[in-house]
C-alpha positions as CSV (number, residue, x, y, z in Angstrom):
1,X,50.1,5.3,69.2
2,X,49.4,7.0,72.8
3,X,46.2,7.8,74.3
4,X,46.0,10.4,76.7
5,X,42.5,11.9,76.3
6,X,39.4,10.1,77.1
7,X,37.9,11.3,74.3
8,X,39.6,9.3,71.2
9,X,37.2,8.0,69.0
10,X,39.6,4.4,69.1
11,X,40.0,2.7,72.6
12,X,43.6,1.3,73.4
13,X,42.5,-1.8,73.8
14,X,40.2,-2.5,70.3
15,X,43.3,0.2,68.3
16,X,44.4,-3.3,66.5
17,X,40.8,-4.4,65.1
18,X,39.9,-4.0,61.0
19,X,37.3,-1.6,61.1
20,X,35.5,-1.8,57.4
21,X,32.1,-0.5,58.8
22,X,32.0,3.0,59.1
23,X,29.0,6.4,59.2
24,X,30.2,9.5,56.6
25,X,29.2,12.1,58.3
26,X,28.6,15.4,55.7
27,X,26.8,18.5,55.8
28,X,23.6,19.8,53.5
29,X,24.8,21.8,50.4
30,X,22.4,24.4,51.9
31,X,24.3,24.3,55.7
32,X,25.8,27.6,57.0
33,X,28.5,25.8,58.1
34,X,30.2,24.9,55.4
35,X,31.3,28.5,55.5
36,X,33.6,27.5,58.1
37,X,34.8,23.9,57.3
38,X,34.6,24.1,53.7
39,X,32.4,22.6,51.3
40,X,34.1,19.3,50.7
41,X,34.0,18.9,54.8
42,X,33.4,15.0,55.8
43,X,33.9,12.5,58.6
44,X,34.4,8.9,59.0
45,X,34.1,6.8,61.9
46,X,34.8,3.0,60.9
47,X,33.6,-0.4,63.4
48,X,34.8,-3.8,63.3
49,X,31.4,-4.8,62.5
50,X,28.1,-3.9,61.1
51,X,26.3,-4.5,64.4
52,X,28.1,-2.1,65.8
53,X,28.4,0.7,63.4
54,X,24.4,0.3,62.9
55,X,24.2,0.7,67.0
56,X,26.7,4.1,66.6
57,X,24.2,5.2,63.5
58,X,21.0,4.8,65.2
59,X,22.6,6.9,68.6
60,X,23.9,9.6,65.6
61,X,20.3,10.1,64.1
62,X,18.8,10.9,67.7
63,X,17.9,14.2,68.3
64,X,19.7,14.2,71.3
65,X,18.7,16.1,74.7
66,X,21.7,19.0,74.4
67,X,20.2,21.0,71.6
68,X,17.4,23.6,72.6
69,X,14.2,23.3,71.2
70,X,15.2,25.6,68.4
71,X,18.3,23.9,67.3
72,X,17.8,21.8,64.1
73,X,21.4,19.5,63.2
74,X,21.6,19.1,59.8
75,X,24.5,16.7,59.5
76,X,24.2,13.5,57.1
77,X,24.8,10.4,57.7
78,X,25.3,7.7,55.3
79,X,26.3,3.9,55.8
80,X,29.6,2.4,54.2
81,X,32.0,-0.3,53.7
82,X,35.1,-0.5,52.4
């Protein structure tokens, strides 16, 4: 597979690696947005290990500094393994 965007979720060099780790991300049954993706709207992102996927799902949780003070994200995170 190619990369040209800096922003894959899968660098080049760890493409190869089982990833069995991974954050499904979902959306409240009560979020607007469902609207607009749909209600059965999910994501995955998968790691090679569970050190890393539990580093990825505490930076996920933060409330990070881009949303104004009146923003409220509503998306769910869960751990899995497959």
């Amino acid at each position: 597979m190619d990369y040209c965007h800096r922003h894959n979720l899968i660098a080049p060099e760890t493409a190869g690696r089982d990833r069995r780790f991974g954050i499904r991300v979902t959306l409240p049954a009560d979020d607007t947005l469902r609207k607009i993706v749909g209600d059965d709207w999910e994501q995955f992102r998968w790691y090679a290990t569970e050190e890393e996927r539990d580093k990825a799902f505490e930076s996920m949780a933060e409330r990070h500094g881009y949303y104004r003070k009146t923003d409220s994200p509503t998306q769910v995170l869960e751990k899995v393994s497959r």
